[in-house]
N, C-alpha and C positions, 0 to 999 in steps of 0.2 A: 700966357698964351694970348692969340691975337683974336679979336672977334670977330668978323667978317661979315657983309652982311653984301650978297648978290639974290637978284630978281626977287628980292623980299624974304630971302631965305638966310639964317643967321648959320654960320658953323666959327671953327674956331681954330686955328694954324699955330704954327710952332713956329717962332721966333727965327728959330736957326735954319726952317729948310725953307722958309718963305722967303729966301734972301735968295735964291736961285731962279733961276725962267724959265729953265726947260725943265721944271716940274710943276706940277700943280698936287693942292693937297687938300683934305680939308676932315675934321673932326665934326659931325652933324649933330644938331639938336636933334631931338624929340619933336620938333615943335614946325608947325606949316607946313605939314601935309597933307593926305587925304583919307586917310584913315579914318575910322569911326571910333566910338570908344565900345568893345575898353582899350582899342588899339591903337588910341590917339594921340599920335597924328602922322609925325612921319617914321613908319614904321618901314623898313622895306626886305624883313623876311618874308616868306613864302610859306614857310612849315610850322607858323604860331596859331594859326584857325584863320588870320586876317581872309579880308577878299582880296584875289589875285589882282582880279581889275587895281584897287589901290596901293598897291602895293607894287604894281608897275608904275601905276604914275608918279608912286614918291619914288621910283629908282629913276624914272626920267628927271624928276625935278632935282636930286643928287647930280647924274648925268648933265643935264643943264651947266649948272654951276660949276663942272669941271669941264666946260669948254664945249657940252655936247660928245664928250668922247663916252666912249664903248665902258662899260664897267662889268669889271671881271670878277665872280663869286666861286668861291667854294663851299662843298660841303663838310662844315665845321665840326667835328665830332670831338675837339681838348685829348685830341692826339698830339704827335709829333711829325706828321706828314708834310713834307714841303713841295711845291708843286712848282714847277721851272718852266717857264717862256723865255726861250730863248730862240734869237732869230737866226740861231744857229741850227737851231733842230727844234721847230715849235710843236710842242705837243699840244693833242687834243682835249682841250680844257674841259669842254661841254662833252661827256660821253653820251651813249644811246638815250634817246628819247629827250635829250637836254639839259639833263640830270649834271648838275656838277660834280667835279672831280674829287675825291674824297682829299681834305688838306685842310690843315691848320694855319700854313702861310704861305705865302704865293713871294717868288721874284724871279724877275721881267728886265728885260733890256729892250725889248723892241716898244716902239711909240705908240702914244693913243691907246692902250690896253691899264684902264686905270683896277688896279687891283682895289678890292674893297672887301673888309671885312667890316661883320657883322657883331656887333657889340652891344652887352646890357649887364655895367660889372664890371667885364672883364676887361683887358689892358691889349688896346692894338699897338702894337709897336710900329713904327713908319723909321723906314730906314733909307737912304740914298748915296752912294756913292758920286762926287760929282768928275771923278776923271773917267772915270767906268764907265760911268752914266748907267747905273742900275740901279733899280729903286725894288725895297722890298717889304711888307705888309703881314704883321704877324698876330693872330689871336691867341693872345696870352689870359687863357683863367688858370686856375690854381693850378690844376692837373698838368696843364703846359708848362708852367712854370717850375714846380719841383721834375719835372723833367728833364728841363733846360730848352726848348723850343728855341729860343735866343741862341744859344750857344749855337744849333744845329743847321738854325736858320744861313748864321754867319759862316759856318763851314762849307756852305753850300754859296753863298758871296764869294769867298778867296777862292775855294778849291775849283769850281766851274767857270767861274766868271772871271778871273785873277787877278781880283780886288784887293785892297791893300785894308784892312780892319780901321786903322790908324786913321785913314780917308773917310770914314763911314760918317755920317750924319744922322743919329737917331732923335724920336720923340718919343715919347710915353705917353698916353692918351691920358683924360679923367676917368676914371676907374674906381673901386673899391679899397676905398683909402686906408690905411692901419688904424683910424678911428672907428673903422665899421666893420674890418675884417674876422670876422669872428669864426673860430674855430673850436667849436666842444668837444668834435670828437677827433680831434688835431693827432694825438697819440697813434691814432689808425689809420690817419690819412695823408700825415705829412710825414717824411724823413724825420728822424733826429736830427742829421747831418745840417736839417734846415732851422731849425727848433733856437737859434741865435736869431732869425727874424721876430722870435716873438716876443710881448712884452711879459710884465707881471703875472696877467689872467690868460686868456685866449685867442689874442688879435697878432693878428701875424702882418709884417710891413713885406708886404708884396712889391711895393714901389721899391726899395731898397734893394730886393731880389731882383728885381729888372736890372738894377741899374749895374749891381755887380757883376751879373749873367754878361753884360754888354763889354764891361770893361775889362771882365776875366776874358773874354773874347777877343781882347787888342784894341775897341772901341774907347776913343779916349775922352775922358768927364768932360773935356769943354768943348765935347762935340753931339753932348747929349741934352735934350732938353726932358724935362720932367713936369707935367702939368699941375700937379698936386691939387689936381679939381678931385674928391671923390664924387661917384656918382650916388650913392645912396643920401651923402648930403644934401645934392642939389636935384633933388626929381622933377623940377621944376623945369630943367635942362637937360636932363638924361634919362632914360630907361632903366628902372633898376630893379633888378630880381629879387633882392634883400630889403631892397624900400618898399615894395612894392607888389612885389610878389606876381609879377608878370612878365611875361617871357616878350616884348618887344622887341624889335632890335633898332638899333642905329648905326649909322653908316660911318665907316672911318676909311677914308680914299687915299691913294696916292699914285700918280702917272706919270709917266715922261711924254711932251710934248716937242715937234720941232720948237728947237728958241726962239718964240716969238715976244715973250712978255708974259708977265706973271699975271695969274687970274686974280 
């Protein structure tokens, strides 16, 4: 991955979609926010105890960095729910009282509407078509994943939007590596069907499960990139539930912009 470093703010890109202009994208530290501890520093959920007040200002300081545009949240529950903007029929993202719209991944054709998901762990997927021009943003934990959220995501790309798989450009975020993924009570919680992800003991390769959900989907290997940061390694750089045992989150962006030049 790439490291990045705008208005003193460090995040981190994906090789393959930072080669396009009318996107913008960005994987965010942990790190230069506003936040206090224990929720330090750029934390930008709402529903971990943080104060609101900073927790708006790390989503502007995110906002910033992608251009100043609008950043769009769901509320995350490791469902399979996908939430669709389309400027063909835009639905109401924000329901009564402001409250976001219940979904696990968001995709978007119209501009300036940067989907973001909120991550600590778990694996945002960042996806783009570039003849479509759709771009789409999925939170993948466990739960999603032996679901297949991926897969459901992508049928929601061709079938609505009538994307070609083949065309897709995805990334993998840092996430919860097969070195830290541990599962004890695996027997009750995962598939057997999945039970070839894991190794000797109880760690299961989540990355690996991405990456086939993608290319069982039509998604072709060298149009995927794979970050292989885990984030329990490096708390240093990420949020992590299993390192750490705190529920922060961090931002994982991606928008479509008019083509003006890459951020």
């Amino acid at each position: 991955m790439i490291l990045k470093e705008k208005n003193g703010i460090l995040f981190f890109q994906f090789p393959n979609l930072a080669e396009f202009s009318d996107i913008r994208h960005g994987i965010f530290t942990k790190n230069c926010g506003h936040s206090k501890n224990p929720y330090q520093s750029l934390n930008v959920s709402l529903s971990v105890g943080d104060n609101d007040s900073d927790v708006k200002e790390n989503r502007q300081i995110v906002s910033k960095c992608m251009g100043g545009n609008e950043l769009v949240f769901a509320n995350q529950v490791h469902e399979t729910n996908v939430l669709i903007l389309s400027k063909n029929n835009v639905p109401l993202i924000e329901k009564a009282f402001g409250k976001p719209a219940v979904g696990d991944a968001m995709v978007a054709d119209i501009q300036e509407k940067f989907l973001t998901v909120q991550v600590a762990d778990c694996q945002a997927v960042l996806m783009y078509d570039p003849l479509r021009r759709v771009v789409a943003n999925v939170h993948c934990g466990w739960r999603g994943s032996i679901n297949n959220i991926i897969g459901k995501t992508i049928k929601i790309i061709t079938d609505i939007f009538g994307c070609n798989a083949s065309h897709i450009i995805a990334g993998i975020s840092p996430s919860l590596g097969p070195c830290c993924a541990e599962f004890i009570n695996y027997k009750t919680e995962i598939p057997d069907r999945l039970w070839k992800y894991k190794d000797r003991s109880d760690h299961f390769d989540f990355w690996s499960l991405s990456l086939d959900q993608l290319c069982n989907a039509g998604v072709l290997i060298e149009n995927i990139c794979l970050s292989q940061i885990c984030t329990k390694c490096n708390t240093n750089l990420f949020f992590s539930f299993r390192g750490q045992g705190t529920t922060e989150r961090t931002a994982a962006v991606i928008g479509l912009v008019y083509a003006s030049g890459k951020s």
